[in-house]
Each structure stands twice: as structure tokens, then as C-alpha cells.
N, C-alpha and C positions, 0 to 999 in steps of 0.2 A: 492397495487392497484395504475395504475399510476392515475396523475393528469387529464390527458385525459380522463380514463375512468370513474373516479367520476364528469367532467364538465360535459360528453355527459349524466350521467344519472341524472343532475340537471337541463340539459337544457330540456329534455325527463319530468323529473316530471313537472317542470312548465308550459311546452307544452302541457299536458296533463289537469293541471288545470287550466293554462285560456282556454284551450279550452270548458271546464266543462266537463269533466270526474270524477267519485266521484274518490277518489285515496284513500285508506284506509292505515294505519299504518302500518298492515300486510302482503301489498301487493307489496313487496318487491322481490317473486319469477317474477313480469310482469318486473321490471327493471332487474336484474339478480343479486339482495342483498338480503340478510336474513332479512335487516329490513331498511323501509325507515326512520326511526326517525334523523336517525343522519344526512340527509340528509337535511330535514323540520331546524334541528338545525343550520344549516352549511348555510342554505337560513337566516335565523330568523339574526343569530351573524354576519356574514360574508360580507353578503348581501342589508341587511336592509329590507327583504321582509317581511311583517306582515302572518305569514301561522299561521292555529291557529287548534288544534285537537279537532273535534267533536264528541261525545259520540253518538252511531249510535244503538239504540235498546239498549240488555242488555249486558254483558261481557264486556269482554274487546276488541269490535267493535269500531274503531274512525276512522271517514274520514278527511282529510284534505280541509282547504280553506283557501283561500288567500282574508287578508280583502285590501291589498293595490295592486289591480289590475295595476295600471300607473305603478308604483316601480318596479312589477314583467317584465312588460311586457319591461321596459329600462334593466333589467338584462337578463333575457334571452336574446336581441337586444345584448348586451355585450356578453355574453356567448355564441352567435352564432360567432359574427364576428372574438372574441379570435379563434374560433374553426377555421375557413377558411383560419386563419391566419398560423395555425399552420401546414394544410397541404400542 
């Protein structure tokens, strides 16, 4: 997978939750990945963005949030402009 297509679908999840969209663990088929964990990881380590899994009912349901909204919203700003740069 290039670097390109794993930015556009970090800049897409976080697009998605500051926008408030609930974004679930498992919902990894709306981005085009089997699983967004490693994604939430890669924001968390990488990043610096606080995303944090929420237990949503019973099983193994968890939605994603972002408790450092300013954070998210300078890395996406970042993640957009690396993208316009590159094409």
C-alpha cells in the first residue's frame, strides 16, 4: 500500500470525525481497509492525536473519538497540504 493511499485514508478518517460522524473500528469496508485500528494507531503514535475506542452497546462494537480536537484539526491542515503538494 503506497504512502499516498494510507495519508488520503487518515485524512478521510479524521475528516470524518471532526466532522462527527460516529466512525466504528469495523468500519473499515467505508474507507477501502479491512480494519481501521491500525489507522486510530498510526494517528495515536505518529501523530500525536488523542483518538480513543468507545464500547458501543454489547460485542465487540467501538466507535472512535478524538479527545484532542485543535491537534486533529493542525494534522489533517498538515495531511491536506503534504497531499496538494504531491500532486
Amino acid at each position: 500500500m503506497s504512502n499516498y493511499f494510507k495519508r488520503s485514508i487518515l485524512r478521510r478518517f479524521l475528516r470524518d470525525l471532526l466532522g462527527g460522524e460516529i466512525v466504528g473500528a469495523s468500519d473499515g469496508g467505508r474507507y477501502g481497509v479491512s480494519w481501521l485500528a491500525n489507522y486510530a494507531t498510526v494517528l495515536r503514535e505518529s501523530y500525536g492525536v488523542k483518538i480513543e475506542s468507545i464500547p458501543k452497546g454489547t460485542g465487540l462494537k467501538h466507535f472512535y473519538r478524538i479527545k484532542n480536537k485543535e491537534r486533529a484539526k493542525k494534522v489533517l491542515e498538515t495531511l491536506d497540504s503534504n497531499a496538494k503538494e504531491q500532486k
